[in-house]
N, C-alpha and C positions, 0 to 999 in steps of 0.2 A: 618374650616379644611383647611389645608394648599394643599392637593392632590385635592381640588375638580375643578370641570372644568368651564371653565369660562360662561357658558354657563347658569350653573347653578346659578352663583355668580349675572348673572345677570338678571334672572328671579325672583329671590327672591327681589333685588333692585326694580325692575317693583311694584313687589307684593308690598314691603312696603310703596312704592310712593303712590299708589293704596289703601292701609289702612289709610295713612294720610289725601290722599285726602276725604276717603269716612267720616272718625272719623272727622276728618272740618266742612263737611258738616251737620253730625246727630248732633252737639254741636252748629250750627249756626242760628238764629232766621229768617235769610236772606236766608238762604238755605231750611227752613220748609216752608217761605212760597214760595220760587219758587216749592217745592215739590207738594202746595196749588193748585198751576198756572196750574200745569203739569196736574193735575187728572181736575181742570176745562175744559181745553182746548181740554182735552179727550172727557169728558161727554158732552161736545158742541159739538163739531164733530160727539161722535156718535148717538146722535139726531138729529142734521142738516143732518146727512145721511139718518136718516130713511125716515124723510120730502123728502129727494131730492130725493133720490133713484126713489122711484116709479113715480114722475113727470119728472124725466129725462127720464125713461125708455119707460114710455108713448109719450113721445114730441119725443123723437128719434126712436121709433120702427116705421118703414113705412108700412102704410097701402094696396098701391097698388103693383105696380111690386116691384119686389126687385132688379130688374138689370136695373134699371135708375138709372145715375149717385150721384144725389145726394141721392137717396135710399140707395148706396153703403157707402158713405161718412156717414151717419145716422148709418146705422151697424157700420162701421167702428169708431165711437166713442163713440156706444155704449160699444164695449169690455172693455174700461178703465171704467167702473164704479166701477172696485174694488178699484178701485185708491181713489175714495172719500172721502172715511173715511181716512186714513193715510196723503191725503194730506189736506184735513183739520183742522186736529189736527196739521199738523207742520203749517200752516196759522197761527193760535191759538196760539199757543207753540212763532212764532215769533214776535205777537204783544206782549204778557206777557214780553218775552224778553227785550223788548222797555221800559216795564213798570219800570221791578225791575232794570234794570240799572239806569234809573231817581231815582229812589228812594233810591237804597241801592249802585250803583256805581259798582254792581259785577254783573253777569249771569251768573256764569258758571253750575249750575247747569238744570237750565231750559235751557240753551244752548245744554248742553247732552241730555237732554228730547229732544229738535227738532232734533238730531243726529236720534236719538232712532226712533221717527216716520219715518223719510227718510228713514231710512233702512227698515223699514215693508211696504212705499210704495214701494222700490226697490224688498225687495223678494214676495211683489202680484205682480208687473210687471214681475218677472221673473217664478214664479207660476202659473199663473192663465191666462196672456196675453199672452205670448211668446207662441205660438203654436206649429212654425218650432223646427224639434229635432236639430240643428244645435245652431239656435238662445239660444235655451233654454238649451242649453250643457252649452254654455257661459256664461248663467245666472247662471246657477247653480254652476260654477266651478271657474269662474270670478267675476262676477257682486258681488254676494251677497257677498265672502270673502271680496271685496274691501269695504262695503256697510259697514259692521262688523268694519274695520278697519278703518274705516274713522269715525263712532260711538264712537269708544272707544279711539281714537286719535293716533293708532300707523300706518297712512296709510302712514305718510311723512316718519317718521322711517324705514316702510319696504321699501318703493321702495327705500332709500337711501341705502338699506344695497344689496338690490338687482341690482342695478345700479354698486355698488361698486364688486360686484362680478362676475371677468372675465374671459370666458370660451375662453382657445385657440384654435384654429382650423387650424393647419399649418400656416400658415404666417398671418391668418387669427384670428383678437380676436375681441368679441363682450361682453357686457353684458349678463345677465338673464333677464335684465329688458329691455332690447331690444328684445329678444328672444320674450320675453310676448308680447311685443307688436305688433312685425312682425307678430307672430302669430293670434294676434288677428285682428287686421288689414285687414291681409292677408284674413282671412277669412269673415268679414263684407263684404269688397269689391267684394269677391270673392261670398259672396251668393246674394249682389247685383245684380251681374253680372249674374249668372244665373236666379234671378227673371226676371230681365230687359230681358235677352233672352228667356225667356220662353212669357213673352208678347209680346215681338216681333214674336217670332213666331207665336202664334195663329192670331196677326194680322195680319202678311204674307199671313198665310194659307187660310184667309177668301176674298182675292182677289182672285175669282172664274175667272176672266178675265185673266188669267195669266195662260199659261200651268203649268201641273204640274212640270214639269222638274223645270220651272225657279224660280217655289215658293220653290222648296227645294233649288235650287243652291241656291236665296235671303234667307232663312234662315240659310244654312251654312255661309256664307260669312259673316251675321250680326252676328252670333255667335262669329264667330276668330276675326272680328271688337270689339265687346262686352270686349272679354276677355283679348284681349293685350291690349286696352284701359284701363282695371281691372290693368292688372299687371305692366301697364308705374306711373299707377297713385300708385299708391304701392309702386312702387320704389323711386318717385318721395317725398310721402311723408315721409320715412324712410331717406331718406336723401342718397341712395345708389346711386353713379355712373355709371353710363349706360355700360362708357367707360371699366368698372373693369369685367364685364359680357364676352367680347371677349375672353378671354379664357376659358371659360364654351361655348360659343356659339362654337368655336372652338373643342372641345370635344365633343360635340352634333352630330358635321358636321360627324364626325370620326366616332363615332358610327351609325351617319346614314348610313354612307358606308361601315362597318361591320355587325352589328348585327339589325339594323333597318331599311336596306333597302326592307324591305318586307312591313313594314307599312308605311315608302314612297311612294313606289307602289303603291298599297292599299287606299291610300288619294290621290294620284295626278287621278288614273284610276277613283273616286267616282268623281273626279273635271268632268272632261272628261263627266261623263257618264251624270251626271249632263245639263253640257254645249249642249250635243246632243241632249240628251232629246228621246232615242231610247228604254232605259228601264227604268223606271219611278215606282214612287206608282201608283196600280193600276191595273198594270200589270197582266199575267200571263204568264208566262216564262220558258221555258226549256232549261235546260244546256245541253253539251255533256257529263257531270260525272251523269245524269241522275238526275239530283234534278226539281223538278216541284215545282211551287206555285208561289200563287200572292202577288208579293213586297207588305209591308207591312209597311214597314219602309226602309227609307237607311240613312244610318251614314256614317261617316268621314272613315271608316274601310270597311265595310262589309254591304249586303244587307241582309233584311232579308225576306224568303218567308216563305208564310202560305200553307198549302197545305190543300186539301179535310177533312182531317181529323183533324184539327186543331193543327198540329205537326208545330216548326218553324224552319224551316232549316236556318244558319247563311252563308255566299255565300263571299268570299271577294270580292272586289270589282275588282281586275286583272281578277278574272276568267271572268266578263263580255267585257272584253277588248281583252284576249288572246284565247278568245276558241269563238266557235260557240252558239250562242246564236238563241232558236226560241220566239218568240214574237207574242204568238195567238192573242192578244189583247193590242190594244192603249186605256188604260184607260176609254172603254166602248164602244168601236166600234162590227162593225155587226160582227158577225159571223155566219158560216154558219156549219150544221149538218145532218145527213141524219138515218132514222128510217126503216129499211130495215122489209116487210111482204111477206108474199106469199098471195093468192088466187087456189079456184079449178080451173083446168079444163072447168069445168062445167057453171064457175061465165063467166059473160057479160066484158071481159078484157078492150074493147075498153072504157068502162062507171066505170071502175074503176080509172081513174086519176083524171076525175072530181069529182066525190065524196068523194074522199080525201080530193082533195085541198080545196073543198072548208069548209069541215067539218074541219080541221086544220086552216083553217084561221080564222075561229072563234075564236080562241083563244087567248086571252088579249097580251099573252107574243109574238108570234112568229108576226115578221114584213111582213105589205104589203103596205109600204109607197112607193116603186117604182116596176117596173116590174121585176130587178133585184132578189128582195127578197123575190119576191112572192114566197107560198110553190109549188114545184115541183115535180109529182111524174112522173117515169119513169118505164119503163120497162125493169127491169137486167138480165132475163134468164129465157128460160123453165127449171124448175127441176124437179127433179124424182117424184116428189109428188103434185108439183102445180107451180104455173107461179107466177118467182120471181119478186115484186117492190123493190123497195125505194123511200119515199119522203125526198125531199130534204129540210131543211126548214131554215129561218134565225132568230136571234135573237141577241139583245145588251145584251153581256158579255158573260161568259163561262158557260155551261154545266158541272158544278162541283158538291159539296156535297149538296152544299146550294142549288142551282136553280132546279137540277135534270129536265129541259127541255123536253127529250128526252124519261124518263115514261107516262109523261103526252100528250105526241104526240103520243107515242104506247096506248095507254087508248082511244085516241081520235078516231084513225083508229081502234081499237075493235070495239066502240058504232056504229061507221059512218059503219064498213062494218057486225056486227048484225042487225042494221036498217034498211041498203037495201038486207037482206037474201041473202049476200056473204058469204059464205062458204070458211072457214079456213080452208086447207089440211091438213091430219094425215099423217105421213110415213106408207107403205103400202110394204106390198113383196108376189108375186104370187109364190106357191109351185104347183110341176107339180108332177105324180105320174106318173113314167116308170116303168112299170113292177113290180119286185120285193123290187125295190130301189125307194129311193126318192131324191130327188133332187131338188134343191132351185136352183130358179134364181131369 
């Protein structure tokens, strides 16, 4: 048909190249037996798997810790056992190769066969090994098309037709087939980048030597190190000019002093807070807009606190630069608390602070490492009903949801002041009868 589109014209052409080739093959004596070659070098592989399977399995499963180095290294090539079988049979597939060429001067047919296995160990590597959703997007959307097309021999054909076709972009033109690769690229390098900072981090964090302040400043600072290193080396291998970027980085600058200078702020005050080391993970912290809780995390933007109830309030980071900041605790310092009781009247007052304090210092949690911290009780006021204390008492960290402190000090003074038959005042009101009327005082 003379209207039809080229497109079609040449799919059918593929097809019929594709019939001649296969109709060559089922008429060729040289071709049966490479088909011969292909089903041996299978049924060898998948017997040599069954054999090895379970003595690799065994030889590399670790028996004691599993977080000793080479323990890890043992797991870690344990996961490719699926790989076995697929790459055995192309092992197989390529000595056969060897063979019918000596012989008959041709392979192309058991040459397709070893395509064919490649490509099933590529889709179990991307199957069954690849774990990360990231990695395995690219396996599945990438890898294996390419795998397909490199099998059936059109993978030189597509990336030539995709190289060939160029998207413009203002003064600016690229391939498809640069596009793909930036992209993919882009993104290898870039989940590199975050594994390597994510090791880095925990490495940081496990230097207990180190205030907390400066192991987060060290983990930020190896993070933007990490990542521009990611994207120099990106560019570098794409073949992009650094030079071509100053007017993007120009654009940037603009927008920072328009509509980004809030997140400017926001990363230069987290640099800051960092650097001081005044509020920290760890903490607990109260703003003047009223939000309470203990930093929990602080990012490039924003801190975040956790409060009693396990709610997380997100905090930028200006607010701890610009406004008033209270700071009940450095990361596990004392603090001090006070559990206000009465007694009667009646009770022995002068012999009530000692048997407090010393029935409270019994207890594992509140401190009596110097005389500063010792518990202290006082005398606050006669009140209408009985003779007001308070003890005062200290302990490492806050009196929050989790610790609750300051029940178990009241608990303490019940037992201590039922034990020695002190008596806890009731409220009490004497009515007087005049005459006909009554009358409350």
């Amino acid at each position: 048909m003379e209207n039809r589109p080229q497109i079609v014209d040449t799919a059918l052409g593929y097809l019929n190249q594709g019939w001649e080739i296969a109709e060559g093959w089922l008429l060729s004596p040289a071709a049966w037996s490479q088909f011969g070659l292909l089903v041996v070098a299978y049924l060898a592989a998948r017997f040599a798997d069954r054999k090895l399977e379970p003595f690799l399995t065994r030889i590399l499963t670790p028996n004691g810790d599993r977080n000793h180095p080479i323990a890890k290294v043992r797991l870690f090539a344990l996961i490719f056992l699926p790989l076995t079988m697929p790459l055995l049979a192309w092992a197989f597939t390529a000595m056969g190769e060897q063979v019918t060429r000596s012989i008959f001067g041709s392979g192309a047919v058991i040459a397709f066969g070893k395509r064919v296995f490649l490509f099933l160990a590529v889709r179990a590597f991307a199957q069954h090994i690849i774990k990360d959703p990231f990695l395995k997007l690219l396996g599945r959307y990438i890898l294996i098309p390419m795998a397909a097309l490199y099998t059936v021999g059109l993978l030189d054909l597509v990336t030539t037709k995709l190289d060939e076709t160029v998207v413009p972009l203002g003064n600016m033109s690229f391939s498809l087939l640069f596009a793909i690769r930036f992209a993919v690229l882009g993104g290898v390098i870039f989940w590199l980048g975050r594994w390597s900072n994510d090791q880095t981090a925990q490495a940081i964090k496990k230097q207990k030597e180190m205030r907390p302040a400066a192991r987060e400043l060290a983990v930020k600072a190896a993070e933007i190190a990490i990542f521009g290193a990611a994207f120099l080396i990106l560019m570098n291998i794409m073949g992009v000019n650094l030079t071509s970027l100053a007017v993007l980085g120009g654009a940037i600058g603009v927008g920072l002093g328009f509509g980004l200078q809030q997140i400017a702020s926001n990363f230069i005050s987290g640099v800051i807070l960092l650097l001081e080391g005044q509020a920290t993970v760890g903490d607990y912290v109260e703003l003047d807009g009223g939000e309470a809780g203990t930093i929990v995390k602080m990012t490039a933007r924003a801190a975040i606190l956790e409060t009693f109830d396990g709610k997380w309030i997100v905090v930028p980071n200006e607010h701890f630069i610009t406004t008033r900041v209270v700071n009940y605790s450095d990361a596990g310092s004392a603090n001090r608390y006070e559990a206000p009781f009465s007694v009667s009247y009646k009770a022995d007052i002068e012999a009530v602070p000692g048997i407090i304090e010393q029935a409270v210092a019994e207890l594992d949690f509140v401190l009596t490492d110097s005389e500063e911290h010792m518990p202290d009780c006082e005398l606050r006021a006669f009140g209408d009903s009985g003779v007001d204390f308070a003890l005062e008492f200290w302990v490492n960290g806050i009196d929050d949801g989790r610790n609750k402190f300051t029940p178990r000090v009241m608990m303490q003074i019940w037992k201590a002041l039922k034990a020695n038959d002190i008596e806890i005042p009731y409220p009490h009101r004497v009515v007087e009868m005049l005459g006909d009327g009554v009358k409350p005082s």
